[in-house]
N, C-alpha and C positions, 0 to 999 in steps of 0.2 A: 150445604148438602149433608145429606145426615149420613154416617159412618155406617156401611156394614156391620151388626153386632158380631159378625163370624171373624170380620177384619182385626175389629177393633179387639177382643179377646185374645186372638193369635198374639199381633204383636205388641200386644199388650205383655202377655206373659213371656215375649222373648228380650222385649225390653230391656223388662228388672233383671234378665241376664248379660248383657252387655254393658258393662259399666266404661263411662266414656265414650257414650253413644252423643251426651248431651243432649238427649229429648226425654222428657217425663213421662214415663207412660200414660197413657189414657187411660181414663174413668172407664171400665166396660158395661155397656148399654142393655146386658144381659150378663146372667151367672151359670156358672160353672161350681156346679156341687162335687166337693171332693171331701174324703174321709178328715174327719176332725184331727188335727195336728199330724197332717201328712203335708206336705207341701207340693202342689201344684208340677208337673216335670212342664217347660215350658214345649219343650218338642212333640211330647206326647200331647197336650192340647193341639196345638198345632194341628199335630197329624190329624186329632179326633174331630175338631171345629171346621177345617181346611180342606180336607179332602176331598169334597167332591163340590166344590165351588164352583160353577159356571153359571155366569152371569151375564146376560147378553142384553145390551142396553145401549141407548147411543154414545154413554159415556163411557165406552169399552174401551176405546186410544185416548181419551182422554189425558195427557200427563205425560206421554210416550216421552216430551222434551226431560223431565225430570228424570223418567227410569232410567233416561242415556245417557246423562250427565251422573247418576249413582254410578252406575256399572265403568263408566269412565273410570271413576276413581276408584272402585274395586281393581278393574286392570293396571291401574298406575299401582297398587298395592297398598290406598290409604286406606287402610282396613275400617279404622273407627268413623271417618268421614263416611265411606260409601256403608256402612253399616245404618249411621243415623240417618242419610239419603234417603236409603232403601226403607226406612221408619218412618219418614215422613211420606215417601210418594204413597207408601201402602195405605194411612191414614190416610189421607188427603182423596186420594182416588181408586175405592176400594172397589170400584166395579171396571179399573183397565185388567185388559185380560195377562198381564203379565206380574200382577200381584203375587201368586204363585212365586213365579219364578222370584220375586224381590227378598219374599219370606225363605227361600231357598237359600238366597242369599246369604240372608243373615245365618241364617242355623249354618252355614257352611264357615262362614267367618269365625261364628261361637264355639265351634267345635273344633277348628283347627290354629285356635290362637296357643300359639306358645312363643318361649324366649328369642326374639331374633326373626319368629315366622317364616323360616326358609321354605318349607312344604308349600306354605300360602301363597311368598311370594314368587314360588317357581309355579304356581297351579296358576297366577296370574299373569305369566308370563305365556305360560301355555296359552291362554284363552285371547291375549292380547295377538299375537301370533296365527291365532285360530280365523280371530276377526280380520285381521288384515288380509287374510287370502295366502297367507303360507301354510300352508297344510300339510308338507313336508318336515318343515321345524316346529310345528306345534307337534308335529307323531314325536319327534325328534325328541322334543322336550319333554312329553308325557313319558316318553321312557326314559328318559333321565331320571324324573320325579320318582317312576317304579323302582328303576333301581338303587335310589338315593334314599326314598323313605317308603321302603315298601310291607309295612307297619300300618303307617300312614291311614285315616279315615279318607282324605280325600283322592285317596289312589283310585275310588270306586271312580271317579270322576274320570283321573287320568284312563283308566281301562275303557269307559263309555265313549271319549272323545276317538280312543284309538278303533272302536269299534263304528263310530260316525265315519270316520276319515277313510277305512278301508271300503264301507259300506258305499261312500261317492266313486272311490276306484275300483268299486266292481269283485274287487275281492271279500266273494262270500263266507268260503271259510275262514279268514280271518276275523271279518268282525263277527262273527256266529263264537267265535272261539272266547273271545272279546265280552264279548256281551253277556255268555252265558256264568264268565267269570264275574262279574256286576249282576248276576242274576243268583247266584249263588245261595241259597236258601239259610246262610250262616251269615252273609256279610250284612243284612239290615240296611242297607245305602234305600234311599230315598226313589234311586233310579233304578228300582229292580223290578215294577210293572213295565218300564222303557226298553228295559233291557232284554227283557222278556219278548215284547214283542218286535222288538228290530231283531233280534235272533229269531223269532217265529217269519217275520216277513222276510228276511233272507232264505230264509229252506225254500221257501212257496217259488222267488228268483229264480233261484239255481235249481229248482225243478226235481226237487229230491223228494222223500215220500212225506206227502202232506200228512202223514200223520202225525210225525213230527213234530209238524207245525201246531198241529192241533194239540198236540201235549201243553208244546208251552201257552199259549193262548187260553186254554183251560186252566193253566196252574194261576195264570194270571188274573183271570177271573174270580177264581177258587178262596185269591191270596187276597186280590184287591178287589172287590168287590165295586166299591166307592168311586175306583178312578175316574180319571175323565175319560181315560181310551177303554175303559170297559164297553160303553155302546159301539163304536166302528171293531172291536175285534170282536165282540158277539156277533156283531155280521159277519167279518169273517169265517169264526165258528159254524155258523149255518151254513154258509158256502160250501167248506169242506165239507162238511156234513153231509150236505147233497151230493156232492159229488161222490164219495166215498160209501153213500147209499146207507149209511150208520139210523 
């Protein structure tokens, strides 16, 4: 099967950032023109190559058995293990619809490795928690993380989950609170078109003034142009639109 040149780029260039990943990056199948003696940012690729990949094809679950057994071992906390994982199921199977998420992964591991990895290993702790159906001790924990390392890059993360969690118990202005803090037009986190609209779709819930909603929906648009929920919240957009008679 032949590699996605959008795949193979990405983690290609996030590769030669993870040393100890134990996989060689791939030869990319396509180029990437960047200023003479500047060097490549691998996340910036990423973002530029990656962003509005959807690919719908039969081999869309393809591999699901591999992404589960990486992320396994991201929640166990073996960082450089589910790192390489995550490098190989993306190669290997660049058209499962959770590549995304793999590449997430890594940029998340690359960016919050330091001495000891406590942030890391309590965000894996959190998610480990999350996936079992405790939902209470993953809030639990995310606020520990906040108050432990709230510095922290991966705190975007801890504030998104606490924003998920309130959003299943119905409490809207918390995760509205939640989310717009991960939405934040200074914090850069990855999750701030998500954030965006789980705080837009909570206004619309709780039955507050949809224009609201429309604000962040359009910022979202405005900012991400590329996403993947840019078509279902342009629908949106038009919704309120009519309705609001704009």
């Amino acid at each position: 099967m032949r590699t996605h040149p959008v795949v193979c780029l990405a983690v290609a260039a996030l590769a030669c950032l993870l040393p100890g990943t134990g996989a060689a990056a791939p030869a990319p199948v396509d180029t990437v023109i960047v200023q003479p003696g500047i060097a490549p940012d691998a996340s910036n690729i990423y973002r530029a190559l990656l962003g509005n990949l959807t690919i719908r094809a039969p081999q869309d679950t393809a591999g699901v058995g591999d992404y589960r057994a990486a992320r396994r071992l991201f929640v166990a906390g073996l960082f450089d293990s589910a790192a390489a994982e995550f490098q190989r199921f993306a190669m290997r199977f660049p058209r499962n619809l959770l590549v995304n998420d793999a590449i997430e992964r890594i940029l998340l591991i690359r960016e919050n490795r330091e001495p000891g990895n406590e942030a890391l290993l309590l965000y894996a702790r959190t998610l480990s928690l999350r996936e079992s159906g405790a939902a209470d001790s993953a809030a639990a924990t995310a606020r520990e993380g906040l108050a432990r390392f709230p510095n922290a890059r991966i705190r975007y993360h801890w504030q998104y989950l606490l924003a998920e969690v309130a959003r299943e118990r119905g409490d809207h202005l918390a995760a509205i609170r939640y989310a717009l803090m991960v939405a934040d037009s200074t914090s850069k986190s990855r999750l701030v078109p998500y954030a965006l609209k789980l705080a837009g779709d909570e206004i619309v819930l709780m039955g507050d003034d949809p224009a609201k909603a429309l604000r962040l929906y359009q910022a979202l648009l405005e900012r991400y142009p590329a996403s993947p929920l840019a078509p279902p919240v342009r629908a949106q957009v038009m919704e309120i639109r009519r309705k609001l008679q704009l």
